[in-house]
C-alpha positions in Angstrom: 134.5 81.5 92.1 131.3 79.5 91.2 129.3 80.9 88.4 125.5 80.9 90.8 127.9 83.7 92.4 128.3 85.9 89.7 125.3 85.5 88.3 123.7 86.8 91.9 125.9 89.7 91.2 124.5 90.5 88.0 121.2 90.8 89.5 121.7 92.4 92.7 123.6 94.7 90.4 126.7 95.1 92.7 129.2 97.7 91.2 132.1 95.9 89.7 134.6 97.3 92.5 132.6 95.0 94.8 132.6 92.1 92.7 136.4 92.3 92.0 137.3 92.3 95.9 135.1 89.5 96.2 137.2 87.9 94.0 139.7 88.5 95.4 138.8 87.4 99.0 137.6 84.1 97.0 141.0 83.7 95.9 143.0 83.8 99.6 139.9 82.9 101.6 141.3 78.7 101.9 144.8 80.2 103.4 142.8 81.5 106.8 141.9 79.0 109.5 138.9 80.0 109.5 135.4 80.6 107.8 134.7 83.8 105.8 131.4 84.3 105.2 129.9 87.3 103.3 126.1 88.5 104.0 123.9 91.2 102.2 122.2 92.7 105.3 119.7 94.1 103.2 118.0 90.6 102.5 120.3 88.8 104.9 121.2 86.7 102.8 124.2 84.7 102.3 126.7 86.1 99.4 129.6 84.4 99.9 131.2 81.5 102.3 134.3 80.1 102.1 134.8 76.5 100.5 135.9 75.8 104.5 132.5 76.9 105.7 130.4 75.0 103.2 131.8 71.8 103.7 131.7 71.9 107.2 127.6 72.6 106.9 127.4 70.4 103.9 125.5 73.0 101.9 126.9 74.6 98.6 127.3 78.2 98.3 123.8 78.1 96.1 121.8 76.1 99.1 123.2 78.6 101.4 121.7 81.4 99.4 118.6 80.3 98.5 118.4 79.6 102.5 117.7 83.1 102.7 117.1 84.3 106.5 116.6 80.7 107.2 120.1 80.3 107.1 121.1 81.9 110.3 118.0 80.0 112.2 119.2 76.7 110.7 123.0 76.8 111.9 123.4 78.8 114.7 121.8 78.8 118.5 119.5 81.7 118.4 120.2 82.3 122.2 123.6 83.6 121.4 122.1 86.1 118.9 120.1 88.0 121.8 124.0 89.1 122.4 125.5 90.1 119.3 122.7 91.0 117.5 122.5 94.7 119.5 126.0 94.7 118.5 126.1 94.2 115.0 123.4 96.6 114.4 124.8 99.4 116.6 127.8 98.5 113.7 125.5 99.3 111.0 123.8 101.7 112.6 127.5 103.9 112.6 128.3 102.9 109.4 132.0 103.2 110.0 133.9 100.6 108.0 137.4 100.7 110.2 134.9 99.1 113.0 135.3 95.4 114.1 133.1 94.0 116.3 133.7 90.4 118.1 131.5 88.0 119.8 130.8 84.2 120.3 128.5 81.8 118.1 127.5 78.3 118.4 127.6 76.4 115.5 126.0 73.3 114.5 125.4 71.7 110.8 122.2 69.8 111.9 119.7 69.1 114.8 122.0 65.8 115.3 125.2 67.3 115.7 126.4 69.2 119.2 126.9 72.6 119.1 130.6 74.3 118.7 131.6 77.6 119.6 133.3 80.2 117.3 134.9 82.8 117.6 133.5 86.0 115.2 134.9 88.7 114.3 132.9 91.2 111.7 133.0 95.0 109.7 131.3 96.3 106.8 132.4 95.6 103.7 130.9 97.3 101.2 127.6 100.5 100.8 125.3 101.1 98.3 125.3 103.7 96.2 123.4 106.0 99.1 126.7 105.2 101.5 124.5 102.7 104.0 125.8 99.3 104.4 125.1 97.1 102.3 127.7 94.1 102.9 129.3 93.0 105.7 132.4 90.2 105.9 132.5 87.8 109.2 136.0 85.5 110.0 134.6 82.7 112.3 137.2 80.9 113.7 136.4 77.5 115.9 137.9 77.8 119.0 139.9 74.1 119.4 139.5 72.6 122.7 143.4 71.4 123.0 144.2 75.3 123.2 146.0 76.4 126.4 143.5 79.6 126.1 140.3 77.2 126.0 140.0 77.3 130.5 139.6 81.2 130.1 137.5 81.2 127.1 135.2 78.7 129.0 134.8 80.4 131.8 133.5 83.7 129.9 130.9 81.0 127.4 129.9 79.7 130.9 129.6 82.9 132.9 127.5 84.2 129.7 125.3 80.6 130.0 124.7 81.7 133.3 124.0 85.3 132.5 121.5 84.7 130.4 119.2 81.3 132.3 119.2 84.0 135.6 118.9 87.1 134.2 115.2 87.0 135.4 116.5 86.7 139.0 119.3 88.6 139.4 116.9 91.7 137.5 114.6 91.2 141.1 117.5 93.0 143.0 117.7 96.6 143.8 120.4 98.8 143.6 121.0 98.5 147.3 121.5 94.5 147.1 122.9 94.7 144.3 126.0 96.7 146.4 125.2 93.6 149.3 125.7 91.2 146.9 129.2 92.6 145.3 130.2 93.1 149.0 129.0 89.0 149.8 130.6 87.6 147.1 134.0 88.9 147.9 133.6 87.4 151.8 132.4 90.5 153.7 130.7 90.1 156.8 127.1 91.3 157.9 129.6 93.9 160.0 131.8 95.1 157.5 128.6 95.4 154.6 126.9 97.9 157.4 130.0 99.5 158.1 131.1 100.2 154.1 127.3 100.6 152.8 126.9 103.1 156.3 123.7 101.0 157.1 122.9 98.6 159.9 124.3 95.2 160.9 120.9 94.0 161.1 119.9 95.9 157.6 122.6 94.0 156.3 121.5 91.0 157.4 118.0 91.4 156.5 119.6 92.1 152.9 121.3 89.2 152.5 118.6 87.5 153.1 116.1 89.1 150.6 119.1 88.3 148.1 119.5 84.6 148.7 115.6 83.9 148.2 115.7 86.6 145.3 118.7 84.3 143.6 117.4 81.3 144.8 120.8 80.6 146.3 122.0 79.0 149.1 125.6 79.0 149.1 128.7 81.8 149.1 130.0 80.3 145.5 126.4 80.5 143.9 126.3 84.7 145.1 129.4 84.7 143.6 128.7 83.4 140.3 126.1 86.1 140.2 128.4 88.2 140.9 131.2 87.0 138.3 128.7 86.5 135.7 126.4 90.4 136.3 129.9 91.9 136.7 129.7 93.3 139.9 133.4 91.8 140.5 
């Protein structure tokens, strides 16, 4: 382990039970295919990454923690973080270490490169001395684009994508289209929508049409991307 690490954990003053199972993460952390990547979430700072991670980002473990908060601005799409960062702090927020959250990351080393997607899973790792959390450990794995699994994953990255660029729209609906729109996407008729919803056929139609200028969308498979993507189906 480098010596900029354990001089940080001189001064942070980390209790020696900390600093030992660092050590010992340090010592098996190249056999995982994957990047391990200790943060204080105090000064979310970087701790501790994996000789895996560093060179991939061509920063030493020292650059990444003098980074500070930068860090996470500098490597990772901060789009993705309007999803998983709710999660990790309802994670901190019940402080219970058997708890593993997972989510998806896009990763870059620089503004030149394209962005790659990871796969993150994370728990707490250590508390202070007043039992709140002080460190948390994250596994990033990449996820390779040869894997049978990829098609599936892909569809969930893209169904997020898609999420997220019309969340504006699909927020216009009300609770009633909403229950149109599930019904559309899986083929129903303006008949079978009054006759399941107990409303008129011409209700019905006047729905779906408030929904397709709502969503902006003009076909069956762009409802039912809305549909896929807002999980109504």
């Amino acid at each position: 382990m480098q010596e900029s690490l354990l001089e940080q954990f001189n001064q942070e003053d980390l209790p020696q039970e900390i600093v030992e199972k660092i050590k010992g993460i340090d010592a098996v952390a190249n056999d995982f295919p994957g990047v391990i990547i200790i943060h204080n979430i105090i000064t979310l700072q970087v701790v501790y990454m994996s000789e895996r991670g560093q060179k991939m980002l061509g920063f030493s473990l020292k650059q990444l923690q003098e980074l500070g908060p930068e860090y996470h601005n500098k490597f990772f799409n901060p789009e993705d973080a309007k999803d998983y960062i709710p999660q990790i702090m309802g994670l901190l927020q019940r402080n219970n270490t058997d708890e593993v959250i997972s989510f998806f990351q896009q990763v870059r080393a620089s503004e030149a490169d394209e962005w790659s997607w990871y796969m993150s899973t994370i728990r707490i790792l250590a508390r202070n001395k007043n039992g709140e959390p002080l460190l948390t450990i994250n596994f990033a794995a990449p996820i390779d684009p040869e894997n049978h699994n990829t098609p599936k994953v892909q569809r969930l990255l893209d169904e997020n994508d898609f999420l997220k660029k019309h969340y504006h729209e699909f927020s216009q609906l009300s609770e009633r289209e909403q229950a149109v729109l599930k019904l559309l996407a899986v083929g129903k008729s303006s008949h079978e929508i009054a006759r399941e919803l107990f409303i008129s056929t011409a209700t019905a139609d006047t729905h779906r049409r408030n929904i397709r200028q709502k969503l902006k969308a003009n076909t069956s498979y762009e409802l039912a991307q809305y549909a896929r993507a807002f999980n109504l189906i």
